[in-house]
Each structure stands twice: as C-alpha cells, then as structure tokens.
PLY file of the C-alpha trace (Angstrom):
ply
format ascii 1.0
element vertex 86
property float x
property float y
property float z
element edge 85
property int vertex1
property int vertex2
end_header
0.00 0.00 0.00
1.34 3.53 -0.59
0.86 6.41 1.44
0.96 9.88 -0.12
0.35 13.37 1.73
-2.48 15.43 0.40
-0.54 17.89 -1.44
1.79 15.80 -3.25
-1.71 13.22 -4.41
-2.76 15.90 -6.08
0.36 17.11 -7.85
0.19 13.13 -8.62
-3.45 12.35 -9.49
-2.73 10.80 -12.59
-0.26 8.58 -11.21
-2.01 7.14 -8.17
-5.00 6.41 -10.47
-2.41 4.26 -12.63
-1.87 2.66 -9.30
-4.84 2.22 -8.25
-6.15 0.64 -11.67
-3.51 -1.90 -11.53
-4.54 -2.96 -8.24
-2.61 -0.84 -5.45
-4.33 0.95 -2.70
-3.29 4.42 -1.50
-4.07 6.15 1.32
-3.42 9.84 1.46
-2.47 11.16 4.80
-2.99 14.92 5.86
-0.58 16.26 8.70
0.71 12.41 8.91
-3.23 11.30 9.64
-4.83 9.23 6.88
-7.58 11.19 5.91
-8.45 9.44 2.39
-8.08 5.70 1.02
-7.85 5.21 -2.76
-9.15 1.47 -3.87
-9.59 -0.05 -7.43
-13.31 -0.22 -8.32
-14.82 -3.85 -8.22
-15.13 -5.29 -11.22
-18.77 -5.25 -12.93
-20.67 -7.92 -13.35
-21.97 -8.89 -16.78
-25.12 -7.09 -17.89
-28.00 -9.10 -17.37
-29.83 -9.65 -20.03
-33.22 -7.20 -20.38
-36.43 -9.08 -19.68
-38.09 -7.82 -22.35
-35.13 -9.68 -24.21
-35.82 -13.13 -22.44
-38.66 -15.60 -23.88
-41.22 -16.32 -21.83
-39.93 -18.82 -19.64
-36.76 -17.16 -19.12
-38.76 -14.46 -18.00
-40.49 -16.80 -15.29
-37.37 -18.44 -14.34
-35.76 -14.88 -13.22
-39.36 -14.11 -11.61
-38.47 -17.62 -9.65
-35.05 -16.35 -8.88
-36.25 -13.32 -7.18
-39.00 -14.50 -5.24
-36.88 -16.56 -3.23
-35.32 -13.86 -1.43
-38.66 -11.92 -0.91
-39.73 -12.22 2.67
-42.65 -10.59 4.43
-40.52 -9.96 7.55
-42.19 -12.98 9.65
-45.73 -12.20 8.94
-47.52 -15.44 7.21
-49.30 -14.46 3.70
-52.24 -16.35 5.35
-52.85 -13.79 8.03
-52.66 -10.84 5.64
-55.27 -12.96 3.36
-57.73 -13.51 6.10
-57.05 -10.08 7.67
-58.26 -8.44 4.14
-61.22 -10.32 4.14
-62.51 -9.12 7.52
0 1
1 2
2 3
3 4
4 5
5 6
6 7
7 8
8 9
9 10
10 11
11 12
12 13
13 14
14 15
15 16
16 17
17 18
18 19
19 20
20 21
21 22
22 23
23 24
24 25
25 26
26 27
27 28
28 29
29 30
30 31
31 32
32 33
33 34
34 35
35 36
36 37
37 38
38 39
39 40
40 41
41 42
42 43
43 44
44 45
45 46
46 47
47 48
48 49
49 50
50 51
51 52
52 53
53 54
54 55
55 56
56 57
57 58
58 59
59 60
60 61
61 62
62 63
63 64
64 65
65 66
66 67
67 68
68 69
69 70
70 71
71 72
72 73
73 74
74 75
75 76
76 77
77 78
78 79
79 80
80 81
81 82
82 83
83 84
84 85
C-alpha cells in the first residue's frame, strides 16, 4: 500500500490512479493522519440480459429467482389474506 500526503496526491493524481487501476491501494495522509483511502473499483458484473429480451420462460425463471429472497418480515401471507377479508 502507498501512502501519499495530500498535497503531493494531487500534484500526482494521474499517477495514483495508474496505481490504483492496476490494483494498489493508496491512502493519502494529511498532517501524517490518513484522511483518504484510494481502492480499485470492483469489477462489474456482466449485464443481465433485459427481460423484455428473455422468452417467456426465461422471463419466469428470473421471476423464480427473485422470489426466493422476498420475505414478508415474519408475517404469514395467510394472516394478511384472512385479515383483508374481515
């Protein structure tokens, strides 16, 4: 890890974003205290594809996918059912 003073990162910018491109991590000190931490950008995940892109059952399958980490915080979807009909 390198450690730069403020005035000197900035006098550097260009170089510490090399750096930090190619993996490094910098933290930039002010008065001697670390003030600021420079750290490459996670990598992006592949687009997904567009759902108006998917055929039908592609469509359903991602529907699956994110239904399984729905929740209704504890509450059973047979109490909110029967407390609707009251």
């Amino acid at each position: 890890m390198v450690t730069i003073g403020a005035a000197e990162a900035l006098s550097k910018l260009a170089d510490l974003l090399d750096r930090v491109e190619a993996g490094e991590e910098v933290t930039i000190t002010r008065d001697g205290k670390p003030i600021a931490r420079l750290t490459p950008a996670p990598k992006e995940a592949p687009a997904e594809k567009a759902i108006e892109e998917m055929s039908p059952e592609e469509a359903f399958q991602e529907l699956l996918k994110l239904r399984e980490h729905m929740t209704l915080g504890g509450i059973d979807w047979r109490d909110l059912r029967d407390e609707g009909r009251r």
